[in-house]
C-alpha positions in Angstrom: 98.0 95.1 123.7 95.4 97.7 124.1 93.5 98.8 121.6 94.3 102.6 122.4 98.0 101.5 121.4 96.8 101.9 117.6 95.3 105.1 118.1 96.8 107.6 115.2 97.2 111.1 116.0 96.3 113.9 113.5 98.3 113.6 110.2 100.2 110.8 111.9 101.2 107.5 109.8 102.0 104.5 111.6 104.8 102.2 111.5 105.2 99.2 109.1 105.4 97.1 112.6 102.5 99.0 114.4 100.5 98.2 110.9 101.7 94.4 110.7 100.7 93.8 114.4 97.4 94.6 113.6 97.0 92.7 110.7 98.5 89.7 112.9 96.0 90.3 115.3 93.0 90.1 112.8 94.0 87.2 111.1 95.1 85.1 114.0 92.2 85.7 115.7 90.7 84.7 112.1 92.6 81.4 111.8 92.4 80.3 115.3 88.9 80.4 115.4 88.2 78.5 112.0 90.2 75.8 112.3 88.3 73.9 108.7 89.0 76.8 106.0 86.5 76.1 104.1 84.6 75.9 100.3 86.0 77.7 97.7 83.0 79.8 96.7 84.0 83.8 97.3 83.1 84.5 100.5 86.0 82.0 101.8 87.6 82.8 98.8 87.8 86.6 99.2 89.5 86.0 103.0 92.3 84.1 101.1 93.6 86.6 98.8 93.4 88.8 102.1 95.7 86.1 103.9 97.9 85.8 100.9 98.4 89.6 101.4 99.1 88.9 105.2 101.7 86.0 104.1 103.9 88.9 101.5 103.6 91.7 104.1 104.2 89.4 106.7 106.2 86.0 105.7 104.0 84.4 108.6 104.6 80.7 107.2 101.3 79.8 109.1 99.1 82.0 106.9 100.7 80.5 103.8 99.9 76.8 105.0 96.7 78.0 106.1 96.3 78.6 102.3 97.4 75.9 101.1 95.4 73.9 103.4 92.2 75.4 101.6 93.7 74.9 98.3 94.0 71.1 99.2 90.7 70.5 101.0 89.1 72.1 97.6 91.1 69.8 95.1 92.7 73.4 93.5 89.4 74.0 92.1 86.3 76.2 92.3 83.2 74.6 91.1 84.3 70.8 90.4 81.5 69.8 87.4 83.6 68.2 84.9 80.6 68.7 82.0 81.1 71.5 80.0 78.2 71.2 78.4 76.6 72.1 81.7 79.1 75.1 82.8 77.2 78.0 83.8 77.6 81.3 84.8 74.5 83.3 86.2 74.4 83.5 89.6 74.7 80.0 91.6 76.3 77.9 94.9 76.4 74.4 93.1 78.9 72.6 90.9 77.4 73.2 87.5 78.0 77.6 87.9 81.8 76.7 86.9 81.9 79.8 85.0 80.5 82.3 87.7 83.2 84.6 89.0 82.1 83.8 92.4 83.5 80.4 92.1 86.7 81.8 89.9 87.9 84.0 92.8 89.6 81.1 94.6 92.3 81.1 91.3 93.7 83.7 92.3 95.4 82.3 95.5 96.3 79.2 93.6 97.8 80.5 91.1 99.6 82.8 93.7 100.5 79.8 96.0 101.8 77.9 92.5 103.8 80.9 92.2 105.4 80.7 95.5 106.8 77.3 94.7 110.0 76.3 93.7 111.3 75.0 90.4 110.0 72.3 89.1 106.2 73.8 89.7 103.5 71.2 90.1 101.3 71.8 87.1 98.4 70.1 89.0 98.2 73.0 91.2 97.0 75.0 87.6 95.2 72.2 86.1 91.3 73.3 86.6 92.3 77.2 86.7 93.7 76.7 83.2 90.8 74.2 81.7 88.2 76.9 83.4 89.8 79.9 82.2 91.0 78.6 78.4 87.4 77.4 77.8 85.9 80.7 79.3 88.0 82.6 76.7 87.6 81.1 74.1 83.7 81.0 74.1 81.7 83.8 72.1 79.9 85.5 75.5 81.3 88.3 77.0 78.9 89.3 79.5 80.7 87.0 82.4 81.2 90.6 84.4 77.4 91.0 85.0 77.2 92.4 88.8 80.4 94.1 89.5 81.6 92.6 92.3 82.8 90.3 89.5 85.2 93.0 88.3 87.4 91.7 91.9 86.5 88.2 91.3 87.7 87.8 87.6 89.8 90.4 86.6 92.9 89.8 88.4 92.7 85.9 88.0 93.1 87.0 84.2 95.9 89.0 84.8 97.9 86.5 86.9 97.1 84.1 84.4 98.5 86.8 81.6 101.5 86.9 83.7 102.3 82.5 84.5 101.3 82.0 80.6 102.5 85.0 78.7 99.1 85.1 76.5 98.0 88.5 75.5 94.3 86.7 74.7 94.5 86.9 78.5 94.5 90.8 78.8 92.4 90.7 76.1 89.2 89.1 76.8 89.6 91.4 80.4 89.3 94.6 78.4 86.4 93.4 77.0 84.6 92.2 80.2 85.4 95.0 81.7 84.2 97.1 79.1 81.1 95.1 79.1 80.5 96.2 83.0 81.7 99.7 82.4 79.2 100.3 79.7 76.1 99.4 81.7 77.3 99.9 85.4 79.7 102.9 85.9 78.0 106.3 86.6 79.9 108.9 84.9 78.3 112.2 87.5 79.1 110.3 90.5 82.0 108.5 90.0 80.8 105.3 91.2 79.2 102.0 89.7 75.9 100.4 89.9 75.8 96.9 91.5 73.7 95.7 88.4 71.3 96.0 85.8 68.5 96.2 88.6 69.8 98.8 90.5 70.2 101.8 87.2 68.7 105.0 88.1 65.8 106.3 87.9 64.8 102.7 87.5 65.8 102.3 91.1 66.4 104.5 93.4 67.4 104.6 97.2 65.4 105.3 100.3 65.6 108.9 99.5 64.9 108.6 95.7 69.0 109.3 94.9 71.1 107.3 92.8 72.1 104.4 94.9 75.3 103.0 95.0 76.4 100.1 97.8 79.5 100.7 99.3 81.0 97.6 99.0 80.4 97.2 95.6 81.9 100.2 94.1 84.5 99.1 96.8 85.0 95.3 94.6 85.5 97.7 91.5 88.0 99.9 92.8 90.1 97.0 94.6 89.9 95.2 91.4 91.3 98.5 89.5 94.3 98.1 92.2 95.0 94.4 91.2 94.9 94.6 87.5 97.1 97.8 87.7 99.5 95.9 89.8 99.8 93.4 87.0 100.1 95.6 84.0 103.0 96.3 82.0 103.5 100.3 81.4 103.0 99.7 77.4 99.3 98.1 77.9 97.3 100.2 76.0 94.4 100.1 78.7 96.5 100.9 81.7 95.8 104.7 81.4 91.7 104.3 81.1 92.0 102.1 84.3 94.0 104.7 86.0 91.7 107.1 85.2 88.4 105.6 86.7 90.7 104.6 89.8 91.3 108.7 89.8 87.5 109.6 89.2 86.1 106.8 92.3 88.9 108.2 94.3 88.0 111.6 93.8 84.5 110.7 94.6 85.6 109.0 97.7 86.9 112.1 98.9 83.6 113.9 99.0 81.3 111.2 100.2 83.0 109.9 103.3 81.5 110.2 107.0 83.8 112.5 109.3 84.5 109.3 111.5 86.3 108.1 108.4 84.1 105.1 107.0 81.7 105.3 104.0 78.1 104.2 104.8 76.5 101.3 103.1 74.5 103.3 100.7 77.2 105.7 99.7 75.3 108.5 98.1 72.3 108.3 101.1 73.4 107.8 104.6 70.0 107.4 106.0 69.8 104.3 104.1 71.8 102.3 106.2 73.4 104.7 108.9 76.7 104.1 110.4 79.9 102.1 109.8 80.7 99.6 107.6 83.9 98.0 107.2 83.9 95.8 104.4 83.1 98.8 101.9 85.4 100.9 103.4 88.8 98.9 104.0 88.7 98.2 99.8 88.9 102.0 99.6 91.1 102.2 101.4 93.2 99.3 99.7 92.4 101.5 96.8 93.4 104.9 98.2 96.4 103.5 99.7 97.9 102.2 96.9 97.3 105.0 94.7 99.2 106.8 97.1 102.0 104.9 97.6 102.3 104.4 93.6 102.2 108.1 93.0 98.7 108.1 90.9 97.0 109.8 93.8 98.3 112.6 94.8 99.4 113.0 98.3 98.3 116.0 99.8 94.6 115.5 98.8 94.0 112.2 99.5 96.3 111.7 102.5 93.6 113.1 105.1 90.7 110.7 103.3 93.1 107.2 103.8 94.4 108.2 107.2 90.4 108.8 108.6 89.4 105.8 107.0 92.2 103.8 108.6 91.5 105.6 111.8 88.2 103.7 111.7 89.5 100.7 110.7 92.2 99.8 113.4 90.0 101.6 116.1 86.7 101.4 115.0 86.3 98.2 112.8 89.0 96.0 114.9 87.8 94.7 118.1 90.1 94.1 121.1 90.4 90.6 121.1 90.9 90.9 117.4 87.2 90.5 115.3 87.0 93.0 112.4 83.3 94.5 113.4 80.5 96.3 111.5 80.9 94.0 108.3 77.6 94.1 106.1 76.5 90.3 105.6 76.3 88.7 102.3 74.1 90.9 100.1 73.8 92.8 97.5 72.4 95.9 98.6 73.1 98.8 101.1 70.1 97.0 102.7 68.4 99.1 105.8 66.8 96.0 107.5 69.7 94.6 108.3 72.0 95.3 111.9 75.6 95.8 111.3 77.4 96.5 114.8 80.8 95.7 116.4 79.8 91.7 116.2 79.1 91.7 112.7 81.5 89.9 111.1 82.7 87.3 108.2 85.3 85.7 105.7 85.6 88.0 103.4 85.3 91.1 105.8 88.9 89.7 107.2 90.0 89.4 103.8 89.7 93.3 102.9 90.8 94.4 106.0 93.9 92.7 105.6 94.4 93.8 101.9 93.6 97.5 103.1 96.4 96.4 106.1 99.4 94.9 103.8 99.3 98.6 101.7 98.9 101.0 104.4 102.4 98.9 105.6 103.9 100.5 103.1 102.8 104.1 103.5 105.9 106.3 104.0 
């Protein structure tokens, strides 16, 4: 199919089957050309809870057993050192960081697939995400959110784990992460979060001595918003303050994007890293779309914003034989030293454009 097929008119919204072939055609292109899924650390992991996004929207059985697949070749486990005396969680790529969000992210596609099973469950499937997450709980430190992009790694895994075991300390120790990371990291003018303690203006600035602020990581925040929302009970007594920063970043979003509908890499100074950038901009518009479609963001000022951005990302970001292009590398920063162009790719890039693909499917 050509690519001009996907090409949305002004104000025009595109099918539920226009949207799910182009989701099919990023992740089969995806899965056919990485046949071995995989470690479990968050790059890898990030692309799954994009494919288990592609399995609901979809029910493509291959994407689950792709899944599944990883979850075997990785024992259902992040970070596999048995020690806790040892468990750490500053920032680190071995077996000892058990504790480190950016091994946690991968429970949040078992716990989905253990979900997905039918009665009786296999409670080996939940073994390590339950010994990781009861110990992390239950220790005195609550500083475990300490660059933001663990606000997406963490936070829902605590939520879904809320909603298998039914224990409010669950919900509880998130609040107080989160509030750890709000506190220090969100940026109450601008609407949007620093990536971590480094980065705090006017210690740091950006390239033109502005606040900076890295696309893809107030993008991690605002997806992470999305998932612990979707988890939430009405009655939870913190649902309304996470609505409310969802509301401010969304608002924020409004007045910050590029007219060809994607966010730059350093959000608040273009020049810092001009031109498109996918990764960033598909968890906004995640975000955006399902605030929408949840009735939280109003319509008729944010329906221009979401149908720009996922102008970009269908036509733009999504390549014709089916590579999601102009993906930022693994970083940290809206780095300007770095190219990012229609070959730039990765893991986790397919991941968010997929979750940004499963809500716009549902955009009415």
């Amino acid at each position: 199919m050509s690519i001009e097929k996907f090409r949305l008119e002004k104000d025009a919204i595109m099918t539920k089957e226009e949207i799910i072939r182009i989701m099919k055609k990023a992740n089969d292109f995806w899965i056919d050309s990485h046949k071995n899924p995989g470690w479990a650390f968050w790059d890898e992991a990030v692309y799954f809870t994009g494919n288990m996004e592609a399995y609901y929207t979809t029910q493509d059985e291959a994407y689950r057993d792709y899944s599944i697949k990883w979850a075997q070749a990785n024992q259902w486990m992040g970070a596999k050192n048995s020690d806790k005396e040892t468990w750490r969680y500053s920032y680190g790529e071995t077996d000892e960081f058990v504790l480190f969000g950016d091994w946690e992210v991968s429970f949040q596609t078992y716990i989905d697939l253990y979900n997905l099973e039918e009665k009786p469950k296999d409670p080996n499937k939940l073994a390590r995400v339950l010994e990781v997450m009861d110990y992390q709980i239950n220790t005195k430190n609550n500083d475990y959110l300490w660059w933001i992009d663990g606000l997406y790694m963490v936070m829902p895994v605590l939520t879904k784990m809320y909603k298998v075991t039914g224990e409010q300390r669950y919900l509880d120790k998130l609040y107080v992460y989160y509030k750890y990371a709000k506190d220090r990291f969100f940026d109450e003018e601008t609407g949007f979060w620093y990536r971590d303690i480094k980065y705090i203006f006017p210690k740091h600035k950006s390239l033109n001595g502005k606040k900076e602020f890295w696309s893809r990581g107030s993008g991690w925040v605002f997806a992470a918003l999305v998932k612990v929302l979707k988890d939430l009970e009405d009655d939870n007594p913190h649902k309304a303050e996470f609505i409310e920063v969802l509301k401010t970043m969304a608002n924020s979003l409004i007045k910050t994007q590029d007219p060809q509908g994607y966010w730059t890499r350093s959000i608040l100074d273009s020049n810092q890293g001009p031109g498109p950038e996918t990764s960033g901009t598909a968890l906004f518009t995640y975000g955006l779309a399902w605030g929408i479609n949840n009735g939280i963001l109003e319509r008729k000022i944010y329906l221009g914003t979401l149908l720009r951005a996922w102008n970009y990302l269908a036509n733009t970001a999504l390549q014709p034989d089916g590579k999601v292009g102009y993906v930022q590398p693994i970083g940290e920063n809206p780095s300007p030293n770095i190219v990012v162009d229609a070959s730039s790719t990765s893991n986790f890039g397919v991941g968010v454009f997929l979750l940004a693909c499963s809500e716009m499917s549902k955009l009415r």
